[in-house]
C-alpha positions in Angstrom: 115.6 59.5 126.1 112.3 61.0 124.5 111.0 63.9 126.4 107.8 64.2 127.5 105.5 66.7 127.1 102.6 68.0 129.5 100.5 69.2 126.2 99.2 68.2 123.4 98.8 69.4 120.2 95.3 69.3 120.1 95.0 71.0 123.1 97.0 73.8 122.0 95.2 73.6 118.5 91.9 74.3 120.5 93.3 77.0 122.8 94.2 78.8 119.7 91.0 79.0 118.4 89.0 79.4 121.5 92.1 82.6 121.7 90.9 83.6 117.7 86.9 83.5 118.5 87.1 84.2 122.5 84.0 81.6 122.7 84.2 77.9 123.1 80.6 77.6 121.4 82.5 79.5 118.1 85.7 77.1 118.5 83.9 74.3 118.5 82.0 74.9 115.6 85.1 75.6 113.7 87.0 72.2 114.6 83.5 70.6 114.1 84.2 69.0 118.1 81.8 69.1 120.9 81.6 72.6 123.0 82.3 69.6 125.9 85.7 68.4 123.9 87.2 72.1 123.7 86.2 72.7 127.2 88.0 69.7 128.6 90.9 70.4 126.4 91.3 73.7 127.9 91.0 72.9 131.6 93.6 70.2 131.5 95.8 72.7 129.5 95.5 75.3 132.4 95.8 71.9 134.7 99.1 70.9 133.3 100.3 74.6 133.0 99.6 75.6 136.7 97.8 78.8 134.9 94.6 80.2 133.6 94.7 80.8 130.3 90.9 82.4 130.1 88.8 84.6 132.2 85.0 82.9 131.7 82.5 85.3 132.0 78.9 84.0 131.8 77.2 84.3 128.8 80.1 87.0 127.4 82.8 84.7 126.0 86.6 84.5 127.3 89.2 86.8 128.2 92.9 85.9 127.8 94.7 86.2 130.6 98.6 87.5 130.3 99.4 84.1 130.7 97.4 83.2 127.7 98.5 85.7 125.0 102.0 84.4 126.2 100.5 81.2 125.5 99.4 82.1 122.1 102.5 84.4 120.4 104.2 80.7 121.7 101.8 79.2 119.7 101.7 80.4 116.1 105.4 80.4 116.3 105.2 76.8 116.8 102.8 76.2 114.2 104.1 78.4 111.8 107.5 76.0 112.4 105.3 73.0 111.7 103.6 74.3 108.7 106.9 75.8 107.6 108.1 71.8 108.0 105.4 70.3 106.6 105.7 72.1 103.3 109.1 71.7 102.7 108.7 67.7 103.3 105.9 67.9 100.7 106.9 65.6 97.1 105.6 68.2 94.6 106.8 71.7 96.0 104.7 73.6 92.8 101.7 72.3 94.6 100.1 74.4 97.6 97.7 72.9 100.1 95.8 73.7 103.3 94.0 77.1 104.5 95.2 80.5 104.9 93.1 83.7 106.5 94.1 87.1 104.8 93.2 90.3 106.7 92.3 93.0 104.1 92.1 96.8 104.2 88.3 97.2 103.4 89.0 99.8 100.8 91.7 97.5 99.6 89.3 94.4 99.1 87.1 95.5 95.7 89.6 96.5 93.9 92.3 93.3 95.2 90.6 90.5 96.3 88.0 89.4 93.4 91.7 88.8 91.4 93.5 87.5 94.0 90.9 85.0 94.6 90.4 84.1 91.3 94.5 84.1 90.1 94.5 81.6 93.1 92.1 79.7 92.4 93.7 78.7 89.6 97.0 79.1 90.0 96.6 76.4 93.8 93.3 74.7 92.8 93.9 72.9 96.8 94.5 75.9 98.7 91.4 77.4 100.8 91.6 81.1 101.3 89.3 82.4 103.7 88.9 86.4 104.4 88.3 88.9 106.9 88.1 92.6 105.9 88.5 95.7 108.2 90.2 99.1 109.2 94.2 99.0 109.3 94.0 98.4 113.3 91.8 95.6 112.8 93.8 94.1 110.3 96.5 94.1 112.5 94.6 92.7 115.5 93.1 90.1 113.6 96.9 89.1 113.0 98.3 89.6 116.9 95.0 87.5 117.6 96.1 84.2 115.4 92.7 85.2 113.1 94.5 86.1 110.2 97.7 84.3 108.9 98.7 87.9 106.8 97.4 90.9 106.3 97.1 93.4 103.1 96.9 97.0 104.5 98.8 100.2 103.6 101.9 101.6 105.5 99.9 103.9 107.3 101.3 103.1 110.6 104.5 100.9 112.2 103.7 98.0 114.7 106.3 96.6 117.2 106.4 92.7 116.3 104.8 92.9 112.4 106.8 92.2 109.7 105.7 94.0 106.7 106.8 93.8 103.0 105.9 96.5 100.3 104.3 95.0 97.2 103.0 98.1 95.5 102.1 101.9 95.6 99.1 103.5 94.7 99.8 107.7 94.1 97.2 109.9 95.4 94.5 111.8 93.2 91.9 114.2 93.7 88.1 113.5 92.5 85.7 116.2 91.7 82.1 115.9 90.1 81.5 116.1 86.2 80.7 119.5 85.8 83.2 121.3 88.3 85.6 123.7 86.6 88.6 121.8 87.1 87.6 118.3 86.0 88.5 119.3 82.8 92.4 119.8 84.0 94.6 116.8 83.9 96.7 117.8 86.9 95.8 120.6 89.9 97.4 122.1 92.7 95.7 121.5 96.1 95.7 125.2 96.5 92.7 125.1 93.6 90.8 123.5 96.1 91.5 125.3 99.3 87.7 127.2 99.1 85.9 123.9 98.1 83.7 122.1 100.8 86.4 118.5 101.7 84.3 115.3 102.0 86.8 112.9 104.0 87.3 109.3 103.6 87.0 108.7 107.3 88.8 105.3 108.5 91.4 105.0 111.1 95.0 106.1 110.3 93.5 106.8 106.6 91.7 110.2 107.9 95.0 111.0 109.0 97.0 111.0 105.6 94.2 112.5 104.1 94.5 115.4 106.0 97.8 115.7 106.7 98.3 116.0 102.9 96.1 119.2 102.4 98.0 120.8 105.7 101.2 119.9 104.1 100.2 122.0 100.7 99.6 124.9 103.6 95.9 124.5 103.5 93.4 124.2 106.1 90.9 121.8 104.6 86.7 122.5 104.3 85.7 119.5 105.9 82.4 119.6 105.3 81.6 115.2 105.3 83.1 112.6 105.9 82.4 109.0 105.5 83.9 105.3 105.9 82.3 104.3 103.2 84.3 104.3 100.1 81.6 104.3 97.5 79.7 106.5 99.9 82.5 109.4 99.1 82.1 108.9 95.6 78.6 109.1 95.4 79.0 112.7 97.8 81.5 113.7 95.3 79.7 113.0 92.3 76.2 114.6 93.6 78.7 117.9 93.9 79.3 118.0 97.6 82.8 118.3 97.3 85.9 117.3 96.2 87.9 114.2 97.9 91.0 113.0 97.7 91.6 109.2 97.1 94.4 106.3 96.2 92.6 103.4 94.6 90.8 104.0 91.3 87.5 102.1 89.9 86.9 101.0 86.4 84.3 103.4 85.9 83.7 106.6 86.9 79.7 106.8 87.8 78.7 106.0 91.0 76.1 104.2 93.1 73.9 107.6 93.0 73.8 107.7 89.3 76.5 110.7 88.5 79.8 110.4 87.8 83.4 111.1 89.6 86.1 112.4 87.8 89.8 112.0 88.7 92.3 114.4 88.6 96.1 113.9 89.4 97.4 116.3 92.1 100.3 118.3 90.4 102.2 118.7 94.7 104.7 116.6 95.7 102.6 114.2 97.6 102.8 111.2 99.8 101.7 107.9 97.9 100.4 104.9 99.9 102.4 101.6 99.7 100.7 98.9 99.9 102.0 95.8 102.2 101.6 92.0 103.0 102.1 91.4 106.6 102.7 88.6 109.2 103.7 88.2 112.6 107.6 88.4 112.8 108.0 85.7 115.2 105.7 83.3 112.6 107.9 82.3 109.3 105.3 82.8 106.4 104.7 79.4 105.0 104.9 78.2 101.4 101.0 79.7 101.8 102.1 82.5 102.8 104.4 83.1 100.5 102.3 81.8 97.3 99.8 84.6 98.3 102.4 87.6 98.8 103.3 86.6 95.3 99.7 86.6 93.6 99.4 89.9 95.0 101.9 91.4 93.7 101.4 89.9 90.4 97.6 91.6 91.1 99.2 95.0 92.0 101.2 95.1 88.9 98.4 93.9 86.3 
């Protein structure tokens, strides 16, 4: 005998994206339904569950309730099955189709994403790939909250319930303006630097790596600025403010100010940053999924 089911899909395809925007005006936008079509959905849901999946609060949006993140870690797993399903039934498995959301590292996202986009562009002419760019933590929230299907941070932190998988490394280096005394070395010791005013790239997790490095090398660092801009360091940097210490490096070495940045490589055993392509473990990364993780890495290495 068939079983029954009190759900629908469409009702839990609503839920999940009243859950990803926490506004039924935003979800229905994004399934192009009427505000009066999600609504509906969700009350019978909650009807048929015995449960309130959302607290409503006038004019502020939704709240899950405990019952709803249960509702929505359920959820993605089940979807992530069905997409999982649906591409391995597909005739032409060279071909990738659908959407996928990508979480980026923002500091991550100049230097990755213009050829990531591009290589998939090409490479899966029918695959949408949509973005969203913040710190690591929001990265990783956009992915617990079913906004993102992966996410491209570095291993700056390890999270109960992501699975992660290094695609590259990116070694430390220390920048300094055009005319300090070091910038014409090709390597220093941090020690060099111990005197000099520190201007810190200041993001979440990130500040913490930074610094940790100097006090490593046994020195207490100048911090003199900081920032969470990463072109807003460089342009601190190249004005002669300081020295900074970064991972990624740009084509070019002037700066949005005018002067120019020049990189030296730090001669201390220091920590490099990996970078990795993350997913919910209980969600198997689709053939999307997977076709991304792949362009990446063929990004990383270029």
């Amino acid at each position: 005998m068939v079983q029954r089911f009190p759900i629908t899909l469409t009702q839990l395809t609503y839920f999940v994206e009243c859950a990803k925007t926490l506004n039924m005006t935003a979800a229905s936008q994004e399934l192009h339904v009427a505000q009066s079509a999600v609504s509906t959905a969700i009350t019978q849901l909650e009807k048929s569950l015995g449960a309130a999946l959302f607290i409503r609060q006038h004019s502020k949006g939704l709240i899950l309730t405990p019952a709803g993140s249960t509702l929505l870690h359920d959820s993605q797993r089940l979807f992530g099955v069905l997409n999982e399903t649906i591409d391995s039934i597909r005739t032409d498995q060279s071909e990738v189709h659908g959407q996928i959301t990508i979480a980026c590292f923002n500091t991550l996202a100049p230097f990755l994403l213009p050829r990531l986009l591009g290589g998939l562009r090409t490479q899966h002419p029918d695959l949408e790939v949509l973005v969203v760019e913040g710190d690591h933590e929001e990265c990783l929230a956009a992915l617990r909250g079913g906004r993102a299907d992966l996410a491209i941070t570095y291993d700056l932190t390890s999270e109960a319930g992501i699975d992660n998988t290094v695609v590259g490394e990116f070694r430390p280096h220390v920048i300094v303006h055009a005319g300090h005394p070091l910038a014409g070395r090709k390597q220093v010791p941090l020690a060099k630097l111990a005197a000099d005013p520190f201007v810190l790239l200041d993001l979440p997790s990130s500040s913490d790596y930074f610094l940790g490095m100097l006090r490593a090398a046994g020195i207490e660092p100048n911090l003199r600025y900081r920032s969470s801009s990463y072109e807003t360091v460089r342009s601190m940097v190249a004005t002669g403010l300081g020295y900074s210490i970064l991972n990624q490096r740009p084509q070019i070495s002037e700066t949005y100010a005018g002067s120019r940045t020049v990189a030296v490589e730090i001669s201390d055993p220091v920590p490099s940053l990996r970078v990795e392509v993350s997913s919910l473990t209980q969600v198997r990364r689709s053939a999307r999924a997977r076709a991304v993780e792949q362009a990446i890495r063929e990004v990383i290495v270029a």
